[in-house]
C-alpha positions in Angstrom: 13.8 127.2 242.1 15.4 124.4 240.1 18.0 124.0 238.1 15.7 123.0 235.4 13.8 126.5 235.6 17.0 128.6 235.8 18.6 127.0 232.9 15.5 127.0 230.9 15.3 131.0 231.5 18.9 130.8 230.3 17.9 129.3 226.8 15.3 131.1 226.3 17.4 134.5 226.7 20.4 133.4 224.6 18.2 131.8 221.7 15.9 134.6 221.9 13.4 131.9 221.5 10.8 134.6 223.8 10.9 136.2 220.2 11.3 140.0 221.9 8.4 138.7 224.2 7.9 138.6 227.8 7.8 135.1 229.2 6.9 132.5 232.0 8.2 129.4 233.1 5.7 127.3 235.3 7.2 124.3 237.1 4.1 122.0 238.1 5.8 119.6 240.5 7.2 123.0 242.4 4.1 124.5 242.1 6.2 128.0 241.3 5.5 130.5 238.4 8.6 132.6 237.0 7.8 136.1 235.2 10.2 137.8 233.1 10.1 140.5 230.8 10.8 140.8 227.2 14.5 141.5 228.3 15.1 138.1 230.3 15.1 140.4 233.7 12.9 138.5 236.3 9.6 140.4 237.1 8.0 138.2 239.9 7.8 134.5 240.9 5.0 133.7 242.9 3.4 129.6 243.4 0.8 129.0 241.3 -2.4 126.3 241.2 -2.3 123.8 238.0 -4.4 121.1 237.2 -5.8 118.9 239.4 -4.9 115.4 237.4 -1.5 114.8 236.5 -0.4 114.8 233.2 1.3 116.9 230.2 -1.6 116.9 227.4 -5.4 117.8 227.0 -7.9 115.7 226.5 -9.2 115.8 223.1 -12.7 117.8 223.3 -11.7 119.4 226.5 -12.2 122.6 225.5 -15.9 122.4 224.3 -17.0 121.3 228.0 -18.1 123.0 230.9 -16.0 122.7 233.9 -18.3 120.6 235.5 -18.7 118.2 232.7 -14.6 117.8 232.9 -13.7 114.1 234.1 -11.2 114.0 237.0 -8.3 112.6 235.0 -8.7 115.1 232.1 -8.1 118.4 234.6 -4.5 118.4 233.3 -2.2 121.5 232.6 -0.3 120.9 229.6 3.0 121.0 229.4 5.1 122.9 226.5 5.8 126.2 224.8 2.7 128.5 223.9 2.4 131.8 222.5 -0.6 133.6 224.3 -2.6 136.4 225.3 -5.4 138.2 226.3 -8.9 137.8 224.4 -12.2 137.3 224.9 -14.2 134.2 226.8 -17.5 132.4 227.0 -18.2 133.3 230.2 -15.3 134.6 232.5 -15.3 138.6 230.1 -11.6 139.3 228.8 -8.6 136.2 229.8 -5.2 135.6 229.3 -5.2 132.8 227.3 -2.2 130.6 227.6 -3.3 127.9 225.4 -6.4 128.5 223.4 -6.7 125.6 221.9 -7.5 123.6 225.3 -9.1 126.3 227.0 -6.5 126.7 229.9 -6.1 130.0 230.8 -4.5 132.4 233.4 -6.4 133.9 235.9 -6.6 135.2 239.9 -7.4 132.7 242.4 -11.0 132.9 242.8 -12.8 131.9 246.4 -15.5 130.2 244.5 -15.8 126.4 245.9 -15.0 127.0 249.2 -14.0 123.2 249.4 -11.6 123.2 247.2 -9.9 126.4 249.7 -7.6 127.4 246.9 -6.2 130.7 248.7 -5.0 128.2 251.1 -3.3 125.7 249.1 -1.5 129.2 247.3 -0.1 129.9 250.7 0.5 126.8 251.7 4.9 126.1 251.4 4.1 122.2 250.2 3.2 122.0 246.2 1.9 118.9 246.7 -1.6 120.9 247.4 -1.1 123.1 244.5 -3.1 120.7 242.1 -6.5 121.2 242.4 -8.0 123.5 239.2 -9.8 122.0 235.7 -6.4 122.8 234.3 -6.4 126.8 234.6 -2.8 127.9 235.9 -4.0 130.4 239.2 -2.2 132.8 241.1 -2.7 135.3 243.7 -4.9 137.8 242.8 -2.3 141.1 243.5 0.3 138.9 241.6 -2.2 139.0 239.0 -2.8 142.6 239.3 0.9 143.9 239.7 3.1 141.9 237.2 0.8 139.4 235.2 -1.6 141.8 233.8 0.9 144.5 233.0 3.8 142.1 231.7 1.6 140.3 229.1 -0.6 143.0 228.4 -0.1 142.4 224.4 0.9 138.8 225.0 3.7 136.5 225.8 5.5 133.2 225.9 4.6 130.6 228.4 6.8 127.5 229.1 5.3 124.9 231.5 7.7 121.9 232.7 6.2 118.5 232.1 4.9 116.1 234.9 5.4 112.7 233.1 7.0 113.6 229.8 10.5 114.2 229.2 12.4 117.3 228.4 12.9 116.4 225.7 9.9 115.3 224.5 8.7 118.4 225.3 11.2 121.1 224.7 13.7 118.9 222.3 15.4 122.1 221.3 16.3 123.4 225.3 17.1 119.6 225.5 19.6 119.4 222.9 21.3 122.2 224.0 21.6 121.2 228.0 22.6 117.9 226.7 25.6 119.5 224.0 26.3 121.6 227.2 26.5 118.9 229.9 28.8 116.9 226.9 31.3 119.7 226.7 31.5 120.1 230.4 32.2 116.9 230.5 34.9 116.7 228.2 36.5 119.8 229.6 37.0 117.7 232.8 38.0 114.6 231.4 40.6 116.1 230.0 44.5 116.0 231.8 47.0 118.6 231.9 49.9 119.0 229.2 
């Protein structure tokens, strides 16, 4: 787990920025997916599947295609905060919707292409492998089942760490307050005894 992820869990406790919600915090590069209830206390952590195609924004459109129809370099996760839930899809019944707006969703990993062997690349300890889905965010399907389903049952906060953007870019106010942070603690040390 990175520092990153474990101050990031830290903000969003203090600031109370979950809004009383439970909350995740995905780290694409790790390939790791935090869970924490409405009261900051860790749930689960489990490694997830992202998006095949790096990157930290959807394609405009994306969401209107099938999943065959998406090109290769649009198959991105995006990266931010988003307030989600669970609600009704196309085809795939009831979903927990992490971003509606681009159509990426969570969901248990599914043996469907067997090419694509995506149980595999879940147990797999590199997260280099981890990137292979249209930009759906997968886990394990008892991880699903035992904390996802039950945590976010009516809804939740979802922070996913950028590939390419910055921090703060994407989460200027956790940003801000790292950087105040790291300022102070630096000024604490520069600092000689009376």
């Amino acid at each position: 787990m990175s520092d990153t992820v474990i101050e990031l869990a830290g903000w969003v406790v203090a600031t109370k920025d979950n809004q009383g919600y439970p909350f995740a915090i995905m780290d694409k590069d790790a390939a790791q997916i935090l869970v924490f209830g409405s009261d900051g206390r860790l749930r689960g952590a489990t490694p997830g599947l992202f998006g095949s195609a790096v990157g930290d924004h959807s394609a405009p459109g994306v969401a209107g295609l099938a999943l065959r129809e998406i090109p290769g370099r649009d198959r991105t996760t995006p990266a931010g905060r988003f307030v989600g839930g669970y609600g009704p899809s196309t085809d795939a019944g009831r979903v927990l919707w992490v971003d509606y707006d681009s159509a990426v969703s969570m969901h248990p990993t599914a043996t469907g292409v067997p090419a694509e062997r995506r149980v595999e690349r879940l147990a797999s300890p590199e997260p280099d492998d981890n990137r292979v889905t249209h930009g759906c965010i997968n886990v394990p399907p008892e991880f699903y089942e035992q904390v996802i389903r039950q945590t976010f049952e009516r809804g939740g906060v979802f922070y996913i760490l950028p590939d390419t953007d910055s921090l703060a870019e994407t989460f200027p106010e956790f940003a801000q307050s790292r950087a105040t942070a790291q300022h102070h603690e630096g000024g604490k040390a520069e600092r000689s005894p009376k």
